[in-house]
Every structure is written in structure tokens, then in C-alpha cells.
Biopython code that builds the backbone (N, CA, C, O; Angstrom):
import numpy as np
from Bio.PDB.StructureBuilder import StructureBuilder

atoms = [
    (1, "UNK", "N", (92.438, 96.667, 71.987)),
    (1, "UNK", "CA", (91.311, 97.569, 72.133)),
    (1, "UNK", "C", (91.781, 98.990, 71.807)),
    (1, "UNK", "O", (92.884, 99.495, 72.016)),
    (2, "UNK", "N", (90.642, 99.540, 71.222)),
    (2, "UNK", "CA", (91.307, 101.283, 70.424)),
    (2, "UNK", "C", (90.942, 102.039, 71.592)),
    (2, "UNK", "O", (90.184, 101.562, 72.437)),
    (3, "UNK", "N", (91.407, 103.126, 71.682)),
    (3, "UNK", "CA", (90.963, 104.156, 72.352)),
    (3, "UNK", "C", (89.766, 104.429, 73.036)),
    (3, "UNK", "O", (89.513, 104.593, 74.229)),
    (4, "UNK", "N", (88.808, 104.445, 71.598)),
    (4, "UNK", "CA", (87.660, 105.373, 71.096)),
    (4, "UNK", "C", (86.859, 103.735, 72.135)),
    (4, "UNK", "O", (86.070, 103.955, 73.054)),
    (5, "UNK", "N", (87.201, 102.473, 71.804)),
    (5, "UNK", "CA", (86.230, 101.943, 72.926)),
    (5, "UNK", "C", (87.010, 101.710, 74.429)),
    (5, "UNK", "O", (86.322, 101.025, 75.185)),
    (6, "UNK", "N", (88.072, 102.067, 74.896)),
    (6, "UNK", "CA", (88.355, 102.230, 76.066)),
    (6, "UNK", "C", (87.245, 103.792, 76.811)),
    (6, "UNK", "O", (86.432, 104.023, 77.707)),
    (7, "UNK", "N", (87.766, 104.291, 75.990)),
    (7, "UNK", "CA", (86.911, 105.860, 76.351)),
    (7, "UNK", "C", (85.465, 105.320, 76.800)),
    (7, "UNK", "O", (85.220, 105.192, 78.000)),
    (8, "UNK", "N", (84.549, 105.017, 75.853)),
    (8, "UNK", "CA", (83.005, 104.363, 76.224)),
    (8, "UNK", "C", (83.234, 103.648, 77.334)),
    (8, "UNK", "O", (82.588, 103.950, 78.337)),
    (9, "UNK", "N", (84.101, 102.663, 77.390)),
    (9, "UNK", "CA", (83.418, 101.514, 78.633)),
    (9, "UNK", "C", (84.096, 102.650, 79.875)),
    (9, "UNK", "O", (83.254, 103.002, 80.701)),
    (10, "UNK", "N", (84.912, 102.988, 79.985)),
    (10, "UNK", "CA", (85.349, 103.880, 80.963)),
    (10, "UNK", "C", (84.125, 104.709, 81.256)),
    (10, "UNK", "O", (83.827, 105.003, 82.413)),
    (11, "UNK", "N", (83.411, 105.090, 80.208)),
    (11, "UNK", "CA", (82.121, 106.082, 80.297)),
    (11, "UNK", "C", (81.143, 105.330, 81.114)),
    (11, "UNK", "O", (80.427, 105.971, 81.884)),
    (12, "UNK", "N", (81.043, 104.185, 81.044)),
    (12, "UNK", "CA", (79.361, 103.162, 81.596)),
    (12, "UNK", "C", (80.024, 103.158, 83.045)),
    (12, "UNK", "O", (79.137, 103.038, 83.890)),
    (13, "UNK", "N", (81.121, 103.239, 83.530)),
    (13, "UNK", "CA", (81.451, 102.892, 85.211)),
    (13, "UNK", "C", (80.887, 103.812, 85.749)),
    (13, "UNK", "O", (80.892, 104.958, 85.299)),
    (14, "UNK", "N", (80.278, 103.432, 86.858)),
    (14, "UNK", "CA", (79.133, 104.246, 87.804)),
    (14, "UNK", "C", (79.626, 104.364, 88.800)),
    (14, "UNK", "O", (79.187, 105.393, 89.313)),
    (15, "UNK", "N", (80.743, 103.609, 89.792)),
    (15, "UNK", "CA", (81.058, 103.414, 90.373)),
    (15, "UNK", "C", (82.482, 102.769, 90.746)),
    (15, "UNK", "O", (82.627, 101.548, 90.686)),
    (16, "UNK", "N", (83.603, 103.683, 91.161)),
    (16, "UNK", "CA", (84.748, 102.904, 90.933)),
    (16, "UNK", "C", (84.733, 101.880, 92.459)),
    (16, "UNK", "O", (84.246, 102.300, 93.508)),
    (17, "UNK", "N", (85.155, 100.953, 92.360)),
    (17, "UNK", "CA", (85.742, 99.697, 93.439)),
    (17, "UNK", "C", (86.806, 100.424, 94.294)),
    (17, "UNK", "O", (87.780, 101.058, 93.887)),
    (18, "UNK", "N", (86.393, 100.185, 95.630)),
    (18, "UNK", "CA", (87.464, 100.779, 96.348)),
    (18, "UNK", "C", (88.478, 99.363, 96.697)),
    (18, "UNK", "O", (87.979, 98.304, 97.078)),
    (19, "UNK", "N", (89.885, 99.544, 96.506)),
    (19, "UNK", "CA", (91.051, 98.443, 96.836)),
    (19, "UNK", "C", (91.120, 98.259, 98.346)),
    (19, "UNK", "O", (91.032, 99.017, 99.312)),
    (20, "UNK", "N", (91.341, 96.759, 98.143)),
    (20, "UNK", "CA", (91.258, 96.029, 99.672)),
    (20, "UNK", "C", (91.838, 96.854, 100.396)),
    (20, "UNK", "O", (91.438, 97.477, 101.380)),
    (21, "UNK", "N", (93.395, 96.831, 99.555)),
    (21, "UNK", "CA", (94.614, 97.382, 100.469)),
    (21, "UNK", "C", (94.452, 98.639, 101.068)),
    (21, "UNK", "O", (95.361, 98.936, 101.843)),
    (22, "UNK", "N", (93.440, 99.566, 100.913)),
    (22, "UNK", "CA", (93.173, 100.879, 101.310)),
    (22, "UNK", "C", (92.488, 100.592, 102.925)),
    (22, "UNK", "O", (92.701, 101.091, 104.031)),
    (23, "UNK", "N", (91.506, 99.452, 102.374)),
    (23, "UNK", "CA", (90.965, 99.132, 103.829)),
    (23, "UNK", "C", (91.720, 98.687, 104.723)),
    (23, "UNK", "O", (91.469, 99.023, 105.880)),
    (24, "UNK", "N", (92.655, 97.967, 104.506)),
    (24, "UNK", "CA", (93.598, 97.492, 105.911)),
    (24, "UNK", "C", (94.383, 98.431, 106.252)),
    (24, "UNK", "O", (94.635, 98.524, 107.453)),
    (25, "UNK", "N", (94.922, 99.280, 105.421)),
    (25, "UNK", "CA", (96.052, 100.629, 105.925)),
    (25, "UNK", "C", (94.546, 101.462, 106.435)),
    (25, "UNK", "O", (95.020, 102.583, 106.252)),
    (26, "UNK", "N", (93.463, 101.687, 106.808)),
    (26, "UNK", "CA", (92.397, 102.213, 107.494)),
    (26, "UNK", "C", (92.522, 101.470, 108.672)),
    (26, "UNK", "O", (92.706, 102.136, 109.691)),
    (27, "UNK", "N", (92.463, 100.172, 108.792)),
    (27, "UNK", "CA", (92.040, 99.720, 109.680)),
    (27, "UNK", "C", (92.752, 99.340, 110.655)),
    (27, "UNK", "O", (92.435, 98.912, 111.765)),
    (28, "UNK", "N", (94.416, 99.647, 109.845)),
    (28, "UNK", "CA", (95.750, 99.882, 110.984)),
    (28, "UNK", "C", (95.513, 101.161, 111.568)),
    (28, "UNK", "O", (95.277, 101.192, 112.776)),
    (29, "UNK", "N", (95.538, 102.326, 110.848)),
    (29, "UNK", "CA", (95.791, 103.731, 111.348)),
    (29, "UNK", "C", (94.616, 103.856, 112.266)),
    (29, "UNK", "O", (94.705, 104.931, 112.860)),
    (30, "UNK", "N", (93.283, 103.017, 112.706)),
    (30, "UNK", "CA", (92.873, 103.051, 113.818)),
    (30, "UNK", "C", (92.987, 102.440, 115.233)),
    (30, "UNK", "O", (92.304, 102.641, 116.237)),
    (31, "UNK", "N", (93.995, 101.677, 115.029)),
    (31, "UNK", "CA", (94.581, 101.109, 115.929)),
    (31, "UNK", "C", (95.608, 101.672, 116.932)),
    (31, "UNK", "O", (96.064, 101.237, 117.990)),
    (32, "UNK", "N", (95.818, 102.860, 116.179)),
    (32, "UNK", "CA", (96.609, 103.834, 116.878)),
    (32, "UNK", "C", (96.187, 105.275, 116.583)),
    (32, "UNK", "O", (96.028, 105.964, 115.575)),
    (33, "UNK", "N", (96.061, 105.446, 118.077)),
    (33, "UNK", "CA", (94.915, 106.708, 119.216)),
    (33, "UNK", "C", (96.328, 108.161, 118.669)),
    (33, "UNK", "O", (96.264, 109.327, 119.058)),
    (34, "UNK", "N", (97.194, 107.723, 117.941)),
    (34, "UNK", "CA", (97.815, 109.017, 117.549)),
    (34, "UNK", "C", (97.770, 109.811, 116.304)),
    (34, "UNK", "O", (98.078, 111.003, 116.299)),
    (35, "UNK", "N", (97.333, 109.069, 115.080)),
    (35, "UNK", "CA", (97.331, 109.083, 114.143)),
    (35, "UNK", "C", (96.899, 110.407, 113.656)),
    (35, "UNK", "O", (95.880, 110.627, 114.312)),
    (36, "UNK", "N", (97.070, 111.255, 112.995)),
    (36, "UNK", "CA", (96.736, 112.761, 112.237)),
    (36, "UNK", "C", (95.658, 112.638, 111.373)),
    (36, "UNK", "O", (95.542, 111.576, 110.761)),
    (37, "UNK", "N", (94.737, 113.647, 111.185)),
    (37, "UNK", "CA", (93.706, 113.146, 110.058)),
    (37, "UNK", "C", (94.359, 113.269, 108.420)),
    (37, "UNK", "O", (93.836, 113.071, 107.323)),
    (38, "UNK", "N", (96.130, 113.809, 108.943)),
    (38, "UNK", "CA", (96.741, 114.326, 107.184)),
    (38, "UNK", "C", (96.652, 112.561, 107.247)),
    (38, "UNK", "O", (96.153, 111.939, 106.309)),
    (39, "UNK", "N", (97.097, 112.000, 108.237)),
    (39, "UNK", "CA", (97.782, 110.320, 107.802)),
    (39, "UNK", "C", (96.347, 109.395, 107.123)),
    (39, "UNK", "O", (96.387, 108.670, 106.128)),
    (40, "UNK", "N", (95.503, 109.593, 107.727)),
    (40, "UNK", "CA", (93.982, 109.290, 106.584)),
    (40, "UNK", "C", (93.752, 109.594, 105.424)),
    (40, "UNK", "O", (93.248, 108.842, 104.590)),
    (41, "UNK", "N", (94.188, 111.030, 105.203)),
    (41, "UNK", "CA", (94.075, 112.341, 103.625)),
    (41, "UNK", "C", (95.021, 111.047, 102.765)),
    (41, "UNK", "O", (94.591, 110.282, 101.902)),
    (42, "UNK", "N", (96.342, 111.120, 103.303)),
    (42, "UNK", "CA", (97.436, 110.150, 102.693)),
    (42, "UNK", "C", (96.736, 108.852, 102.091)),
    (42, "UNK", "O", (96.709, 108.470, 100.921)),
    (43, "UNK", "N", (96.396, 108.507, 102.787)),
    (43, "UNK", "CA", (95.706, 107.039, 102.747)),
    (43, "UNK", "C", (94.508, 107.247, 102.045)),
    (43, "UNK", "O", (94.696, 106.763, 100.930)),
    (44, "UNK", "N", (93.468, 107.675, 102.107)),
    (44, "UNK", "CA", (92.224, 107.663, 101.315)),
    (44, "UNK", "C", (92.787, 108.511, 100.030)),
    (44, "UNK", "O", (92.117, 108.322, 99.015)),
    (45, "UNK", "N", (93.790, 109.328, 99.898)),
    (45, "UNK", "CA", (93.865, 109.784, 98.634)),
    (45, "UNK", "C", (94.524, 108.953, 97.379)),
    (45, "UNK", "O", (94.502, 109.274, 96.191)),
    (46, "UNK", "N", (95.082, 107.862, 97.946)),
    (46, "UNK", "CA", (95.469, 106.768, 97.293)),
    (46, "UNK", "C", (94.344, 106.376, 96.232)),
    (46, "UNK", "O", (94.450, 106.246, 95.012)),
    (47, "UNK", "N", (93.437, 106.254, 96.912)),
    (47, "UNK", "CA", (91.961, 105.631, 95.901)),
    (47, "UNK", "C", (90.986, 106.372, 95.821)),
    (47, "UNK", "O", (90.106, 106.478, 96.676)),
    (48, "UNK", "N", (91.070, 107.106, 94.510)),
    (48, "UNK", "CA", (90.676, 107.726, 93.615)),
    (48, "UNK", "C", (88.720, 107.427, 94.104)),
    (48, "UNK", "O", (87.987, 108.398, 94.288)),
    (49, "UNK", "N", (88.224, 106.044, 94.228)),
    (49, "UNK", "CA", (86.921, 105.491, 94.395)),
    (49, "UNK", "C", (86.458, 106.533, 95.562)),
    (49, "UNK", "O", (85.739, 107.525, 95.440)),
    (50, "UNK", "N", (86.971, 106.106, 96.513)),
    (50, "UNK", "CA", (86.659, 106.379, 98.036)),
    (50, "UNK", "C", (86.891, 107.887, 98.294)),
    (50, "UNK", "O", (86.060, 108.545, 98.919)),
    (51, "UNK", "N", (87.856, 108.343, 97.881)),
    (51, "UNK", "CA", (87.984, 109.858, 98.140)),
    (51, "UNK", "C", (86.714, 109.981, 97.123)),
    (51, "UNK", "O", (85.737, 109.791, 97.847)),
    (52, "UNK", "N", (86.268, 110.206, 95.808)),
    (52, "UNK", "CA", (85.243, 110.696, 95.386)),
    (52, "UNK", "C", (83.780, 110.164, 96.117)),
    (52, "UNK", "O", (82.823, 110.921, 96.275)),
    (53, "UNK", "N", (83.784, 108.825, 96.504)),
    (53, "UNK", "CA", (82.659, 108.722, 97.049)),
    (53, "UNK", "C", (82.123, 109.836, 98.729)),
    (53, "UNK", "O", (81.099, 110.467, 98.989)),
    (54, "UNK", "N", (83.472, 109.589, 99.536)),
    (54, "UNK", "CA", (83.628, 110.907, 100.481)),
    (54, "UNK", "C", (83.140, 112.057, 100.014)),
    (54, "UNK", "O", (82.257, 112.517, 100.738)),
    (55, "UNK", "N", (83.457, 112.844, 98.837)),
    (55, "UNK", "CA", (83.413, 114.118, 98.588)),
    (55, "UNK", "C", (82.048, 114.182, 98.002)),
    (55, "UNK", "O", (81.358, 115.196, 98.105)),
    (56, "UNK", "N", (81.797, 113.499, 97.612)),
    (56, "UNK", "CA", (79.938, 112.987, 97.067)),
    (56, "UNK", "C", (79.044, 113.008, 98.113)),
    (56, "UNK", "O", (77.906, 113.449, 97.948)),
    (57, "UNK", "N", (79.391, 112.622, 99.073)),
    (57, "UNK", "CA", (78.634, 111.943, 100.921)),
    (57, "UNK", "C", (78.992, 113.607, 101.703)),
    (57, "UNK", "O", (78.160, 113.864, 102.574)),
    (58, "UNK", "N", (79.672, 114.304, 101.582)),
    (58, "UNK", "CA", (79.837, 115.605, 102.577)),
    (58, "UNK", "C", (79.267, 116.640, 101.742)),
    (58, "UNK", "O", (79.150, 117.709, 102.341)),
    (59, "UNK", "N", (78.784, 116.646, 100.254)),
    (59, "UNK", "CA", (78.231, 117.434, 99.343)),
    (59, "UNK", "C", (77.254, 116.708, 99.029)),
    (59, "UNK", "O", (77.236, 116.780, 97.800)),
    (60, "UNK", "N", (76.263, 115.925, 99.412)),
    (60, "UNK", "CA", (75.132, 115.979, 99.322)),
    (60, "UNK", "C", (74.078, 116.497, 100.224)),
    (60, "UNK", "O", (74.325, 116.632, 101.422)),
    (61, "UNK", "N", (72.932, 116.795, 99.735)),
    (61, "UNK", "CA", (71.881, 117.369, 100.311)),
    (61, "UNK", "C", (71.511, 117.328, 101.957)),
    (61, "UNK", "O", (71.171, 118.201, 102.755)),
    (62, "UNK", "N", (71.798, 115.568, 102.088)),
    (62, "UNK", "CA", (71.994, 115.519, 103.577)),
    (62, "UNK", "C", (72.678, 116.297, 104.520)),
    (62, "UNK", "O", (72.184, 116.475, 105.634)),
    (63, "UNK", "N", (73.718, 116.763, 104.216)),
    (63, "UNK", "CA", (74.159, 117.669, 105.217)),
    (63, "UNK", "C", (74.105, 119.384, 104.592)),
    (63, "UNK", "O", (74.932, 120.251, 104.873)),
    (64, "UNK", "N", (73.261, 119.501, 103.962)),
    (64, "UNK", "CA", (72.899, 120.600, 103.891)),
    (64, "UNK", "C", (73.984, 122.108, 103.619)),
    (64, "UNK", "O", (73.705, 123.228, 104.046)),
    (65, "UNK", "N", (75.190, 121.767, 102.838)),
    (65, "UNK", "CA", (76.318, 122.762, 103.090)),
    (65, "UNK", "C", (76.176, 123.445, 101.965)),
    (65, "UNK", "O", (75.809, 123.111, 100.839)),
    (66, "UNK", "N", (76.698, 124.975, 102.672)),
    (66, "UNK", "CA", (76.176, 126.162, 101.542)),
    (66, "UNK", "C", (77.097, 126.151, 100.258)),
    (66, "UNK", "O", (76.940, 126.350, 99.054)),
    (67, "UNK", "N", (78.195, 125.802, 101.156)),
    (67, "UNK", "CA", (79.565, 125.689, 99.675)),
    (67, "UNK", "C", (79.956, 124.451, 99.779)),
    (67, "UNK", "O", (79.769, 123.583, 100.632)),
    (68, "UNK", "N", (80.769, 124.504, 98.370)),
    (68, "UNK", "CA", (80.900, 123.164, 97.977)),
    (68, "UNK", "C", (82.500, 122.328, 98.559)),
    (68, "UNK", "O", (83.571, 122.908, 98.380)),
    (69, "UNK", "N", (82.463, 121.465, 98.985)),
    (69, "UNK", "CA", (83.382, 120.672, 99.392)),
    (69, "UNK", "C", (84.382, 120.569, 98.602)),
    (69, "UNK", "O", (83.828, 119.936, 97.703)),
    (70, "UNK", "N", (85.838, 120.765, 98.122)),
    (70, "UNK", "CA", (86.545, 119.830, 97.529)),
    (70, "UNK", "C", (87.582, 119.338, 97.790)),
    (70, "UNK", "O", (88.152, 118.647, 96.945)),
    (71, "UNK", "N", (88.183, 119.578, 99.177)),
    (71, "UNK", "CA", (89.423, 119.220, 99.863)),
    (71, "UNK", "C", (88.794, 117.883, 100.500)),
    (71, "UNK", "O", (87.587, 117.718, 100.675)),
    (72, "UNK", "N", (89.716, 117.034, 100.793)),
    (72, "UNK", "CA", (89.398, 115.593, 101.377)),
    (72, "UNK", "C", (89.479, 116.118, 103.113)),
    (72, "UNK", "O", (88.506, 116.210, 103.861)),
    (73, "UNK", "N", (90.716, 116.373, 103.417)),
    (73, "UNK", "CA", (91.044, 116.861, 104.687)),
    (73, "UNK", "C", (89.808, 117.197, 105.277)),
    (73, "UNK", "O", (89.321, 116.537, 106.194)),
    (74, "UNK", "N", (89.126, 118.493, 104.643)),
    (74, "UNK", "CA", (88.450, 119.598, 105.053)),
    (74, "UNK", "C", (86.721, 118.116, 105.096)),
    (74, "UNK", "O", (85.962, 118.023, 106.061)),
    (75, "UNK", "N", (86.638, 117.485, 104.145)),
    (75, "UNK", "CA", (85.805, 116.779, 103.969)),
    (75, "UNK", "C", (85.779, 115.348, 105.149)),
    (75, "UNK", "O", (84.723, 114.758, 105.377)),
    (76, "UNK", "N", (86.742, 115.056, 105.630)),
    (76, "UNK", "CA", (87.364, 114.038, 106.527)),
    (76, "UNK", "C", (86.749, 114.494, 108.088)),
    (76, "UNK", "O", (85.834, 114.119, 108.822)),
    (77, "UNK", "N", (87.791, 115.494, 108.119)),
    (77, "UNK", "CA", (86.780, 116.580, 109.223)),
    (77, "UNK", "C", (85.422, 116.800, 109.778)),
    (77, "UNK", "O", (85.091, 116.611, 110.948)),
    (78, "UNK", "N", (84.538, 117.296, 108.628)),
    (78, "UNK", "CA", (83.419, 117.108, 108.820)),
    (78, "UNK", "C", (82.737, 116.050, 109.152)),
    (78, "UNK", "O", (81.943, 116.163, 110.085)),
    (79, "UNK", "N", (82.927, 114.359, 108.254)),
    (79, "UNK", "CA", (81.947, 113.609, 108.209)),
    (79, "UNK", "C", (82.666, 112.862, 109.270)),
    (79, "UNK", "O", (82.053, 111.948, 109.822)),
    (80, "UNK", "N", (83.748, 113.096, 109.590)),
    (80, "UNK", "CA", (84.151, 112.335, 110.859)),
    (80, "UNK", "C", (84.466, 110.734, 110.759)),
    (80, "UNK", "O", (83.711, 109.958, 110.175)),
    (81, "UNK", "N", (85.604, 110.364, 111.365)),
    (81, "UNK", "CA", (85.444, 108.724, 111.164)),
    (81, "UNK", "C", (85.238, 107.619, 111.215)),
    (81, "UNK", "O", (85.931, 106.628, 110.981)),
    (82, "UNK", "N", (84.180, 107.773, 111.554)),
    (82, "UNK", "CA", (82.962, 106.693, 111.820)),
    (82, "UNK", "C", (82.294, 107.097, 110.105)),
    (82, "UNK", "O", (82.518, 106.331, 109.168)),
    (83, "UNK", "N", (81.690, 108.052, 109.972)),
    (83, "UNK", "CA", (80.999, 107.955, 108.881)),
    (83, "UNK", "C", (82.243, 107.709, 107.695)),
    (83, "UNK", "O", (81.728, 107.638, 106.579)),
    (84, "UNK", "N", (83.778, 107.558, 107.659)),
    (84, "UNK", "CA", (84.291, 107.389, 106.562)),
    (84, "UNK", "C", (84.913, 106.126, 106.662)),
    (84, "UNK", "O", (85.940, 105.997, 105.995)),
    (85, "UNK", "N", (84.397, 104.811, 107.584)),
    (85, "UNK", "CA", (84.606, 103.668, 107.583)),
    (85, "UNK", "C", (83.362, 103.282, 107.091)),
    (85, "UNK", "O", (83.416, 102.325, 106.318)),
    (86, "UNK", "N", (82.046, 103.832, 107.351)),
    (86, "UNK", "CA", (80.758, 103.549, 106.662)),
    (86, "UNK", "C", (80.464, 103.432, 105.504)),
    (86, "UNK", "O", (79.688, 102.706, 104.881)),
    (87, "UNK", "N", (81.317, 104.399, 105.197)),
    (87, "UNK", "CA", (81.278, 104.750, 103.188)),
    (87, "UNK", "C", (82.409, 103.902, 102.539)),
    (87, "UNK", "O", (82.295, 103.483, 101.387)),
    (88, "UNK", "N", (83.397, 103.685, 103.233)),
    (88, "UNK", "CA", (83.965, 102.585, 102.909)),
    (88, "UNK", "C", (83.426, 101.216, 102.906)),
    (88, "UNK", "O", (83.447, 100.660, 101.808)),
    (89, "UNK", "N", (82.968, 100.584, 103.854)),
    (89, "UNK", "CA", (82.508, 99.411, 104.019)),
    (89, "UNK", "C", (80.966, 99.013, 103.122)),
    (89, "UNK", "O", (80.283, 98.020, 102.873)),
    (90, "UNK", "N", (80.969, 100.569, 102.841)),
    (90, "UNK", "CA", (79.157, 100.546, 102.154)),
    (90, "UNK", "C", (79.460, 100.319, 100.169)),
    (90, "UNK", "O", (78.775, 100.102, 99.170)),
    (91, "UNK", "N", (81.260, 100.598, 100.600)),
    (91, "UNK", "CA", (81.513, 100.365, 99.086)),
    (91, "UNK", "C", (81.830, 99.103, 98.740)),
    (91, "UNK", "O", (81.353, 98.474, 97.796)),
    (92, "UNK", "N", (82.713, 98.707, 99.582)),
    (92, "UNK", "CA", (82.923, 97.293, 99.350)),
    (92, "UNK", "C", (81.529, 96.454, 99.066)),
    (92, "UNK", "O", (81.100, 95.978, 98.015)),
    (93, "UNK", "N", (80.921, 96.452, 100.558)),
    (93, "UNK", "CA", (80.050, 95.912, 99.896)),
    (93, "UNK", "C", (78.780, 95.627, 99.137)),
    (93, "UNK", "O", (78.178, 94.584, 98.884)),
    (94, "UNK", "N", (78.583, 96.825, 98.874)),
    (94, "UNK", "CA", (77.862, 97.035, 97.395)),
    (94, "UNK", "C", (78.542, 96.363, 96.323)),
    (94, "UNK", "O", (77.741, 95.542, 95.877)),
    (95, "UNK", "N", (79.508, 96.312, 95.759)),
    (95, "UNK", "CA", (80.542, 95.689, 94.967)),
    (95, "UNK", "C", (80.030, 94.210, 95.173)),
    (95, "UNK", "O", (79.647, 93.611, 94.168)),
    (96, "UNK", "N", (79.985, 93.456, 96.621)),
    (96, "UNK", "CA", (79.927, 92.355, 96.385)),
    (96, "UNK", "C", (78.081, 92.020, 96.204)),
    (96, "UNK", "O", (77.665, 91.283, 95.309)),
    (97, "UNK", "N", (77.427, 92.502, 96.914)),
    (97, "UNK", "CA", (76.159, 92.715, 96.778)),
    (97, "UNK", "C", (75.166, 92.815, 95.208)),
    (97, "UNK", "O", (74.152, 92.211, 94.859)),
    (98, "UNK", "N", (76.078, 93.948, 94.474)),
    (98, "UNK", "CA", (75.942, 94.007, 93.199)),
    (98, "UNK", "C", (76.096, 92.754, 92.052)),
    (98, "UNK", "O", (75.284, 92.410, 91.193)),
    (99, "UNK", "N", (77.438, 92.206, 92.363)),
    (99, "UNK", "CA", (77.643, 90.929, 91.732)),
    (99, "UNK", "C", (76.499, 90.322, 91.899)),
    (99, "UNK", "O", (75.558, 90.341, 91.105)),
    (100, "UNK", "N", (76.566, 89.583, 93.283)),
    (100, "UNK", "CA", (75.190, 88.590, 93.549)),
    (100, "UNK", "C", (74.154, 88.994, 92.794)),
    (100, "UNK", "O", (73.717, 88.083, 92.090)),
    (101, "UNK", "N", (73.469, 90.265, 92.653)),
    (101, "UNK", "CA", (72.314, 90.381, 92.065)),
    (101, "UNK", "C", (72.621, 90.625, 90.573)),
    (101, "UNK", "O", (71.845, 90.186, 89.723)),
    (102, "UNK", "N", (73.133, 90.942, 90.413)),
    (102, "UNK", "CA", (73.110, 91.106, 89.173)),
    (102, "UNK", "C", (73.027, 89.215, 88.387)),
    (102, "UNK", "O", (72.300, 88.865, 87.458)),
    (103, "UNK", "N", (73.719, 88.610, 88.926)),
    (103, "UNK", "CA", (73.760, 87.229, 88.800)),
    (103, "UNK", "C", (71.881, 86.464, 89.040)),
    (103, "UNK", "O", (71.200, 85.804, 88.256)),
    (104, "UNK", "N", (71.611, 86.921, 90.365)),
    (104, "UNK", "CA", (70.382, 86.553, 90.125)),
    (104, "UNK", "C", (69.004, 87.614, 89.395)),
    (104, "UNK", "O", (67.867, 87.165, 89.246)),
    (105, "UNK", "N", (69.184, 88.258, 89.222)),
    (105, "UNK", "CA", (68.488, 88.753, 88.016)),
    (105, "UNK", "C", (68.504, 88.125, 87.137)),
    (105, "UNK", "O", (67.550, 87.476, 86.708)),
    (106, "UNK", "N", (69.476, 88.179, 86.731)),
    (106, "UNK", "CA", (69.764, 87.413, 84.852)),
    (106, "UNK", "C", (69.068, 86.269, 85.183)),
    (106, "UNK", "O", (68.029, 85.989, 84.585)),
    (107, "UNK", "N", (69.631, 85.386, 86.301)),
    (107, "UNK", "CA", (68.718, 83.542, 86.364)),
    (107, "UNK", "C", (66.890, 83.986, 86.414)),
    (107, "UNK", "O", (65.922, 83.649, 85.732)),
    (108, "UNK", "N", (67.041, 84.695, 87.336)),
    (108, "UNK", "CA", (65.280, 85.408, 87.502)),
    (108, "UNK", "C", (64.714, 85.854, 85.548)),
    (108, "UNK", "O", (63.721, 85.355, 85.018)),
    (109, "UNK", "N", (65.242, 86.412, 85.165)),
    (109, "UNK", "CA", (64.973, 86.730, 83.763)),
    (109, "UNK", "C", (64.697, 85.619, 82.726)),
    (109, "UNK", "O", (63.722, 85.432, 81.997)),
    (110, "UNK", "N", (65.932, 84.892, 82.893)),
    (110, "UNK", "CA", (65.564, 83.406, 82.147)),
    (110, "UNK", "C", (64.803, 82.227, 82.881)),
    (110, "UNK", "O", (64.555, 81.139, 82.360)),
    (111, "UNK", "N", (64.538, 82.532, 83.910)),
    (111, "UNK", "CA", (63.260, 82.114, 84.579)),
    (111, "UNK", "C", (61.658, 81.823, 83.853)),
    (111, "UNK", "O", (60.868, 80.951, 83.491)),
    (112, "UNK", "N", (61.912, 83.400, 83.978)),
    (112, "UNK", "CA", (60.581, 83.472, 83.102)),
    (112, "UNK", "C", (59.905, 84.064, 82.353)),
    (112, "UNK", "O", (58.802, 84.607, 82.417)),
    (113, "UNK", "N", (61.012, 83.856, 81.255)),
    (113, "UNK", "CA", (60.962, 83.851, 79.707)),
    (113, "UNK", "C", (60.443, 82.409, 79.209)),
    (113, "UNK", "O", (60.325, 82.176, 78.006)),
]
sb = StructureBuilder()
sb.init_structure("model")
sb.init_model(0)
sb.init_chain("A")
sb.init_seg("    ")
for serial, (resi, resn, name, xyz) in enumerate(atoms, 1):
    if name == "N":
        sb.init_residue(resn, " ", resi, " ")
    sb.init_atom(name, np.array(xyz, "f"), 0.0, 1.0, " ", f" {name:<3s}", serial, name[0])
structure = sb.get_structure()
């Protein structure tokens, strides 16, 4: 594959997949009541998906902020972590959610044609 079509299909992704492995190093570092919010920054900055979906979720309209977000830390902080296991778990499974439908669409389409 050339470049010039790596570049395009890279262009159509709407949404990057957040990696399993991000979720279980989450779901250790809550297991322990000591943990730093840098040791989360560490960890969610690993995946590129999830940190942008975060920084998307604390800069949107919903929370209403005058300036713009672009530190994770500073963004971690705010939405707190409850809402950044939400956005995690809301990624995953959209991912799997998406498959399914997209699968039944297409059968729905040749349905009824």
C-alpha cells in the first residue's frame, strides 16, 4: 500500500479504538486508594484514542468552559474519575456496538432490496 492511500483511509477514521490493555492498568490503579492523578495522566496518555476522546468530553459545550482544555492532567481533574471510566467504557463499547450494527444494517439492506 502507497502512502497517498494510507493517508485517505487514515483520513475516514472517526474514531480511534481505545486498547484493552489501557483498561486493565485503569482498573488496577483503582484498586489502590493511593494512586496520583500523574499515575492516570501516565496511563491514559499511552492511548492516543482515550486521551483525545477525554479532551473532546471536558471541551465540549456541556460543561460550558471559557478556555480551551489541552492538558490531560488539568482535564482528568475536572471531569473526575468516574466520568473518565465512563468515556472509557462508552468507547469500548461503542466499538463493539458499532460492529453489530453495522453488520445488521447491511443484512437489513439486502433485506429489502
Amino acid at each position: 500500500m502507497d502512502r497517498l492511500t494510507v493517508q485517505k483511509k487514515l483520513l475516514t477514521i472517526k474514531k480511534l479504538p481505545i486498547r484493552p490493555q489501557i483498561i486493565q492498568e485503569l482498573i488496577q490503579l483503582s484498586q489502590n486508594s493511593k494512586v496520583s492523578m500523574s499515575e492516570y495522566v501516565t496511563v491514559i496518555s499511552k492511548d492516543p484514542g482515550l486521551a483525545g476522546e477525554i479532551l473532546k468530553v471536558v471541551n465540549s459545550s456541556y460543561y460550558g468552559l471559557k478556555n480551551h482544555i489541552s492538558d490531560l492532567k488539568m482535564a482528568l481533574s475536572m471531569l473526575g474519575l468516574r466520568e473518565i471510566y465512563r468515556i472509557a467504557a462508552n468507547s469500548i463499547f461503542y466499538k463493539v456496538f458499532r460492529t453489530i450494527f453495522d453488520k445488521i444494517s447491511y443484512d437489513l439492506n439486502l433485506f429489502w432490496t
